[in-house]
C-alpha positions in Angstrom: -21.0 243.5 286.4 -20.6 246.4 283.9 -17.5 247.1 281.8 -15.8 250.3 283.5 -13.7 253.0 282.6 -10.1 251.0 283.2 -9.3 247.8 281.1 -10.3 244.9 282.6 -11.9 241.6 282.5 -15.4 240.4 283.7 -16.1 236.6 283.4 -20.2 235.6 283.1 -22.7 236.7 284.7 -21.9 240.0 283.4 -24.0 243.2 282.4 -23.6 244.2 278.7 -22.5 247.7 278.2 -25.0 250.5 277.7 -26.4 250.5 273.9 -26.2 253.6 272.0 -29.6 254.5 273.0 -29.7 254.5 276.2 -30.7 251.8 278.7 -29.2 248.8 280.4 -29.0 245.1 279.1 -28.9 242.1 281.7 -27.4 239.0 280.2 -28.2 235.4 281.9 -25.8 233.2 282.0 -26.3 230.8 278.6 -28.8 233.0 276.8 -28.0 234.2 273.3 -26.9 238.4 272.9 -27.4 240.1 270.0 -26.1 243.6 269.6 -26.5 246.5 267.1 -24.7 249.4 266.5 -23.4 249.6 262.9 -20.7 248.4 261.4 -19.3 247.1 264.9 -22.5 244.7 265.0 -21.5 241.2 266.4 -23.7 238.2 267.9 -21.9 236.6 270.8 -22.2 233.0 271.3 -24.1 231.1 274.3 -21.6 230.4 277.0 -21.7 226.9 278.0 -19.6 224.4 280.2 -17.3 221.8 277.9 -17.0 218.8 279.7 -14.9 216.4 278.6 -15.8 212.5 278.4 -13.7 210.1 280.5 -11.2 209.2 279.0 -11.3 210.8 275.8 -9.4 213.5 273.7 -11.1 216.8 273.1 -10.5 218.7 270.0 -8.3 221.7 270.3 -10.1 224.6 271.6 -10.6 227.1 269.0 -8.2 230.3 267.9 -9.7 233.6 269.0 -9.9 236.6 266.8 -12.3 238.5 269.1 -14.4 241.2 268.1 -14.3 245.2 269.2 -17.9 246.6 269.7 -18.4 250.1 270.4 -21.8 250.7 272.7 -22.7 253.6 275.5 -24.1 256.6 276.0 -20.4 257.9 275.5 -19.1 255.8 273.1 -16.3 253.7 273.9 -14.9 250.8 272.2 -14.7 247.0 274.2 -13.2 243.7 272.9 -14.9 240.9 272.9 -13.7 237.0 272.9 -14.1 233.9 275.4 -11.7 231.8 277.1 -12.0 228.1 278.4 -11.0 227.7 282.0 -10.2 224.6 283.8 -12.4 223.1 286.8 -11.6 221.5 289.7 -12.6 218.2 288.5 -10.8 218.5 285.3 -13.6 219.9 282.7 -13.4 222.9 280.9 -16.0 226.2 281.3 -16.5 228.4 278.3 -16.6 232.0 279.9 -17.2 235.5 277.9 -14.7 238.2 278.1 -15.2 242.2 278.0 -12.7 244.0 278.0 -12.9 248.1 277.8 -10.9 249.4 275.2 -11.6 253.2 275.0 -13.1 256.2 274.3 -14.3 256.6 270.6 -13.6 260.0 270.6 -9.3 259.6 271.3 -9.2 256.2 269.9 -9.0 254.9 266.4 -10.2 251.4 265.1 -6.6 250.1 264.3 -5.9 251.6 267.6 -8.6 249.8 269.5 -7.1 246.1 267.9 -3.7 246.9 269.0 -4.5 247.4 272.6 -7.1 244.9 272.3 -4.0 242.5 271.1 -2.4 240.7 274.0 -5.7 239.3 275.4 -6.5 237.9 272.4 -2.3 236.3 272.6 -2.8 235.4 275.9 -5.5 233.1 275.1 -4.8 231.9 272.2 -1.1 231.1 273.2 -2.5 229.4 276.2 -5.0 226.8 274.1 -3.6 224.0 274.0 -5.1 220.1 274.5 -7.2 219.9 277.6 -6.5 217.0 280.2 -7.8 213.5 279.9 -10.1 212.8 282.9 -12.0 209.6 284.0 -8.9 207.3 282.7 -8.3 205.1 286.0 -5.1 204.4 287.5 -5.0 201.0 286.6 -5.8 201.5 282.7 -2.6 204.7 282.7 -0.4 201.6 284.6 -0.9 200.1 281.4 0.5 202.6 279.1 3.1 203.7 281.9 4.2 200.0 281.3 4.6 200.4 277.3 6.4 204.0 277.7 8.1 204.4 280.3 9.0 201.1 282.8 11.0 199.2 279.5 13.6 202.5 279.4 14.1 201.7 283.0 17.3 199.9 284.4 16.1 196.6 285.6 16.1 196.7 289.4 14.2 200.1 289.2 11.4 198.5 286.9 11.2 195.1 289.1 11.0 196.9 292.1 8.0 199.3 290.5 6.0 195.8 289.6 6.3 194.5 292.7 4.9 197.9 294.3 1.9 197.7 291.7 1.3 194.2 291.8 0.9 193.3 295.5 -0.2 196.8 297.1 -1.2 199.5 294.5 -3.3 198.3 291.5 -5.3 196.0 294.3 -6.0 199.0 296.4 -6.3 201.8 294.0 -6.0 200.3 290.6 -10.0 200.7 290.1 -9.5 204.2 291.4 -9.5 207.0 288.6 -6.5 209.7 288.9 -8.7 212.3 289.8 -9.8 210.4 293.0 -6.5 209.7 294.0 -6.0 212.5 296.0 -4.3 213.1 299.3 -7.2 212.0 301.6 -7.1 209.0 299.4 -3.4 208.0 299.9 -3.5 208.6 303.5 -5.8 205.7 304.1 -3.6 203.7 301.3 -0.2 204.6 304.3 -3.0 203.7 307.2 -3.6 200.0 305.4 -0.1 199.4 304.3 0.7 200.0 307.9 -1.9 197.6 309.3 -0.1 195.0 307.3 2.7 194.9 309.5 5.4 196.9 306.5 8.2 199.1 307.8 8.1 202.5 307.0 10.8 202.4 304.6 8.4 199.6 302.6 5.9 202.2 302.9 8.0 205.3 301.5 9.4 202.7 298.6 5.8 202.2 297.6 4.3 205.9 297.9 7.6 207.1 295.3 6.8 204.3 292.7 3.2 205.7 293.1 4.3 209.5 293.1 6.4 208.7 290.0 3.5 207.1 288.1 1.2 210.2 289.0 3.9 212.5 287.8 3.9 210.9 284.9 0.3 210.7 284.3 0.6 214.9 285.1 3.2 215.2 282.0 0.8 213.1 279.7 -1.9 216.1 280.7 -3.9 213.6 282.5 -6.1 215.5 284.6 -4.7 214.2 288.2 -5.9 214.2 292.0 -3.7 216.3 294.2 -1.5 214.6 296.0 1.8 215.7 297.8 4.3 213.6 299.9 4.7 216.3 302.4 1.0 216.4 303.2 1.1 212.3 304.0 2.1 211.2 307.8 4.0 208.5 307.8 3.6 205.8 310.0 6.1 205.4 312.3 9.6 203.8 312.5 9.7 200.2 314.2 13.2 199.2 316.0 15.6 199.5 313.7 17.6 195.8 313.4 21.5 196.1 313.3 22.8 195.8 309.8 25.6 192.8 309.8 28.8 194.4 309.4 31.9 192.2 308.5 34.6 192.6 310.8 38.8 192.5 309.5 38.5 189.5 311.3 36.3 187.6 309.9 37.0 189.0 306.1 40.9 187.4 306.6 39.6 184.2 307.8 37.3 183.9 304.4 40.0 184.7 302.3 42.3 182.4 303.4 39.8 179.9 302.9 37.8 180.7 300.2 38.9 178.6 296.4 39.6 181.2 293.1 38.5 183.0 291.8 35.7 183.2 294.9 39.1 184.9 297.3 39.6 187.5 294.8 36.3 188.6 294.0 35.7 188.7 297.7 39.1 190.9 298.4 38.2 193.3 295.8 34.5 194.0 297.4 36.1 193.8 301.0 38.6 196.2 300.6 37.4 198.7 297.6 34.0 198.5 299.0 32.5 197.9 295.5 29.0 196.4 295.5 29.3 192.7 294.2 27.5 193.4 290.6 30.0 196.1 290.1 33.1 193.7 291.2 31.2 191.2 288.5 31.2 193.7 285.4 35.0 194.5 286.1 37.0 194.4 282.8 40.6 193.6 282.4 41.1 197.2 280.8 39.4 198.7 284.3 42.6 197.8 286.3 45.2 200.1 285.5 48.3 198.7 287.3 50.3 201.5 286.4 48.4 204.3 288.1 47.6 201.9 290.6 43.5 202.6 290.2 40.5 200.5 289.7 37.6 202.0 287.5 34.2 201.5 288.6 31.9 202.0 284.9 29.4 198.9 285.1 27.8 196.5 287.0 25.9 193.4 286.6 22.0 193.1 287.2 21.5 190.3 289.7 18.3 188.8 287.9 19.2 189.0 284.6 23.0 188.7 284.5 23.4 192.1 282.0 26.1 194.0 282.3 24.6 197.6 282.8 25.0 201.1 283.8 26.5 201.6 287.5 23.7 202.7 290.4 24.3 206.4 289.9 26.6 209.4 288.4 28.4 209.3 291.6 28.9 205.5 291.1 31.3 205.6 288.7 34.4 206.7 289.7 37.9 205.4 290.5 39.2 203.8 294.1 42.4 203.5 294.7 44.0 200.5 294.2 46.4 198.7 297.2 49.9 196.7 296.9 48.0 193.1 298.4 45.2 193.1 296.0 47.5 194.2 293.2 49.4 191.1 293.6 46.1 188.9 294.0 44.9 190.2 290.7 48.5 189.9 288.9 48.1 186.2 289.9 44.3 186.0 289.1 45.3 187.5 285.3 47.5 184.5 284.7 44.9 182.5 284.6 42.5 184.4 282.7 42.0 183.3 278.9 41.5 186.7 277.5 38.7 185.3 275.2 36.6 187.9 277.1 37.2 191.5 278.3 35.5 190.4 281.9 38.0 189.8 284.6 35.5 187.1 286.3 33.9 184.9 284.1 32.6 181.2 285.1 33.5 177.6 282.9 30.9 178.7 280.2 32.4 182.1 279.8 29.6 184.4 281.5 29.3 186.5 284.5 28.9 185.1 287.7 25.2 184.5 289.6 25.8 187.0 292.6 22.4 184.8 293.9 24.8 181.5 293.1 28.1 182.8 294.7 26.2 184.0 297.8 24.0 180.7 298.3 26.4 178.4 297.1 30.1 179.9 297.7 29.7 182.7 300.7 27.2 180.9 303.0 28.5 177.7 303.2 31.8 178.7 303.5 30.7 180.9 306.8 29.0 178.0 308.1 32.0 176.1 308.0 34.3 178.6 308.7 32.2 179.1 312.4 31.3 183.1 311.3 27.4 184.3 311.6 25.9 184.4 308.3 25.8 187.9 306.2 26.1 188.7 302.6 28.5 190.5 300.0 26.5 194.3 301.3 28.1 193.2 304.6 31.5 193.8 303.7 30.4 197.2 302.1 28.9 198.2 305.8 32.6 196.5 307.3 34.5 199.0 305.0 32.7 202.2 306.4 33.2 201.3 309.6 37.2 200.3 309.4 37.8 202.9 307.4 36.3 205.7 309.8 37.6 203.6 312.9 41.3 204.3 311.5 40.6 207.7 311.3 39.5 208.4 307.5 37.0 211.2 307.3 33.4 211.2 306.3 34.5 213.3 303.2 37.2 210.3 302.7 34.7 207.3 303.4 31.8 209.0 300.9 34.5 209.1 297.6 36.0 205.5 298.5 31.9 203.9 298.7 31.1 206.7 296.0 28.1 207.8 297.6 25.8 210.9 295.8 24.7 211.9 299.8 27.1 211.9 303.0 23.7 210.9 305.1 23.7 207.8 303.8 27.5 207.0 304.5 27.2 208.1 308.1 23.4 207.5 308.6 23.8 203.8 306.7 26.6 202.4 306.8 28.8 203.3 310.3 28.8 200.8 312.4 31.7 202.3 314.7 32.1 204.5 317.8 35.1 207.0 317.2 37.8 207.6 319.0 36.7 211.7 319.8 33.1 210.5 321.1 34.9 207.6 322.9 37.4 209.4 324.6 34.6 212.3 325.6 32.3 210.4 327.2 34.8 208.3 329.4 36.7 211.7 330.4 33.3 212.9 331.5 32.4 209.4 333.1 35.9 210.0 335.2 34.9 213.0 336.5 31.5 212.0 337.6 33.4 209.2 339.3 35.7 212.0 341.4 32.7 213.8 342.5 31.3 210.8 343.4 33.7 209.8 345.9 32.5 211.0 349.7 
C-alpha cells in the first residue's frame, strides 16, 4: 500500500514511496530498507514481532523521534517512525509507519516536523510498560494475598479464601489469566452447579473471582476476557423462608433472658441493629438527651475487633424509644466505666456473638418452647412489624440503614400489607356474588 496524497497511516506490508528516480520499491515484511535521497537519507529498521516471555517485565519500549524522508517523482515529504501494537494474546508487534507530509514545493523542513508532530506524541505518550502474560492465576493469588486481601475488612478477606481455597485455585488456579476467559468460566458456573451450590453461592464466588481479575487488569497483567453479563447463571432452587421473629416471641425472651443478655437483645430487636454493631456500642454512642443511638462500629465475629460498620449507609443514627431508654439507664448503673464499651464480659472484652448465640440465645429458645433462629432473625422481625404497622419502605430502609431499597423489601419483608390484603379479599367477594346462581 503506497503513501497517498492525504496524511495518513499505513501499517506493514506497505509499498515504499516512489524514489527520486523513478520506479517503485516493494518492501517484505521483515526485510531491511535502505533509502537515498540526500540529506533526508535514513535506514529503517526490520519490523519484527516483540513477544514478551511469561511472566516477565519488558523494558520500556523506546521514545520515537521519527524521521521525514522526502522521495517521488514529485517530491513530497513523509514521516517516518514505528509503533508497537498489542495482540490478542498479549504480545506486542513492531509495525512501520508512513505518514505523508507534503509537497516539497509549499512545504518547508521545520514545516514538515511540525505537522509531522502529534504522531510522533501520540506514540510516544502512549508507550508505556507492556502487560505481563503467562503469570497464572494461582501465582497473581499470591501477590493479590500480599497487596491487596490484608487492607480488606475481615469478613470480606475470609469470605475471598474460602472462595479460592475450596472452588477457584483447584479449578482454575493452574490456569494462566489469559486462558481464563469467558468460555472458561462458563464451564467453572456448569461445575459449581453440579455440586449441588445455590446460585447465590455461585454469584458470591464468580465476584471474588471478577475482583481478583480486575485487579490483575490494574497491575497490567495481560488478562482473558471475561464479563459477568456474558455468564448464564444457573438457576434459582426454592427459595427456604428466612426465620423471622415475631413481637411475640421477642417479649417472651426478654422477660426471660439474665443481663446483660435482655438488653443487648432489646436493642437489636427493636433498633434493628445487627448484633456486632449492638457489641461495639459505646457509652458516648447513646445520647439520652436527643434521644438517639449512633451506629459508628461493629465487632468482627471471628476476631472480636472492633471495626468499621458494613457500609457508608451503615452508619447512621436510629431513634431511640422511652422502654429501651429505661433498660439502658438501669444497664449503665452497673457499668464500671473502666471501658468506653457499653457490653463488656467479666474479663473486660467484647462479647463472642458465636458464644451468646450458642450458649445464651439457643438454649434459652429451647427452653422457652420458641423454634430456633438467630440474632439476623430479629433484624428480618423488625422489617416486617415495622411495615405491618404501616411505616413506609422509605421509613423501614433509614431505621435498617440499608444502601438499596431491594434489599429491604426483596430481603427482609416477611409481611402481607394491609392494601394488598384488603384487594384481594374485595376482589375474592365479588367473585363470590357472581358466583351465586
Amino acid at each position: 500500500m503506497a503513501c497517498r496524497d492525504s496524511i495518513h497511516v499505513v501499517e506493514e506490508p506497505e509499498v515504499v514511496p516512489q524514489p527520486l528516480g523513478g520506479g517503485r520499491e516493494q518492501v517484505r515484511p521483515g526485510q531491511d530498507v535502505q533509502m537515498t535521497g540526500g540529506a533526508t537519507d535514513a535506514i529503517v529498521a526490520t519490523a519484527t514481532p516483540s513477544p514478551i516471555q511469561a511472566g516477565a517485565i519488558v523494558s520500556r519500549r523506546r521514545f520515537q523521534r521519527g524521521n521525514i524522508i522526502i522521495r517521488g517523482k514529485t517530491p513530497r515529504r513523509y514521516g517516518m517512525y514505528r509503533e508497537d501494537v498489542l495482540q490478542p494474546n498479549g504480545t506486542f508487534k513492531r509495525v512501520r509507519r508512513c505518514v505523508l507530509l507534503g509537497p516539497v514545493s509549499s512545504m518547508s523542513e521545520r514545516a514538515a516536523w511540525k505537522a509531522f508532530q502529534p504522531y510522533l506524541d501520540r506514540v510516544n505518550t502512549a508507550a508505556k510498560m507492556p502487560p505481563k502474560s503467562g503469570i497464572t492465576l494461582e501465582t497473581f493469588v499470591k501477590e493479590w494475598r500480599t497487596n491487596v486481601a490484608v487492607n480488606l475488612k475481615g469478613s470480606t478477606s475470609r469470605a475471598a479464601e474460602s472462595h479460592l481455597r475450596a472452588h477457584i485455585l483447584p479449578k482454575l488456579g493452574g490456569l494462566t489469566l489469559t486462558e481464563i476467559n469467558t468460555k472458561t468460566v462458563q464451564a467453572f458456573v456448569a461445575y459449581l452447579a453440579t455440586g449441588g451450590r445455590s446460585k447465590k453461592t455461585v454469584e458470591n464466588v464468580l465476584l471474588t473471582l471478577s475482583s481478583i481479575l480486575r485487579k490483575a487488569r490494574a497491575w497490567d497483567y495481560a488478562c482473558g476476557s471475561f464479563s459477568l453479563a456474558d455468564i448464564t447463571m444457573p438457576r434459582e432452587g426454592v427459595k427456604k423462608e428466612q426465620r423471622c421473629f415475631s413481637d411475640e416471641e421477642i417479649g417472651k425472651i426478654l422477660s426471660a433472658a439474665p443481663e446483660p443478655f435482655g438488653t443487648i437483645f432489646a436493642v437489636i430487636s427493636v433498633l434493628g441493629l445487627r448484633i456486632g454493631e449492638a457489641l461495639a456500642l459505646r457509652v458516648s454512642d447513646v445520647d439520652f438527651t436527643t434521644k438517639i443511638v449512633r451506629v459508628r462500629q461493629s465487632v468482627d465475629s471471628a476476631t472480636r475487633q472492633v471495626q468499621a460498620v458494613k457500609s457508608n449507609a451503615s452508619s447512621a443514627d436510629v431513634p431511640l424509644p422511652f422502654q429501651l431508654e429505661a433498660r439502658l439507664r438501669k444497664h449503665l448503673q452497673t457499668h464500671d466505666g473502666k471501658t468506653d464499651l457499653l457490653f463488656i464480659n467479666s474479663r473486660g472484652r467484647p462479647y463472642s456473638a458465636n458464644k451468646l448465640r450458642a450458649k445464651v440465645l439457643h438454649r434459652l429458645l429451647e427452653k422457652l418452647g420458641i423454634p430456633r433462629g438467630g440474632f439476623h432473625s430479629t433484624r428480618h422481625g423488625v422489617t416486617s412489624a415495622l411495615l405491618a404497622d404501616g411505616a413506609t419502605p422509605a421509613v423501614v430502609q433509614k431505621q435498617l440503614r440499608h444502601s438499596d431499597p431491594r434489599i429491604t423489601l426483596g430481603i427482609y419483608a416477611h409481611v402481607i400489607g394491609d392494601q394488598q390484603r384488603s384487594a384481594v379479599e374485595n376482589r375474592s367477594a365479588r367473585i363470590e356474588q357472581y358466583a351465586v346462581n
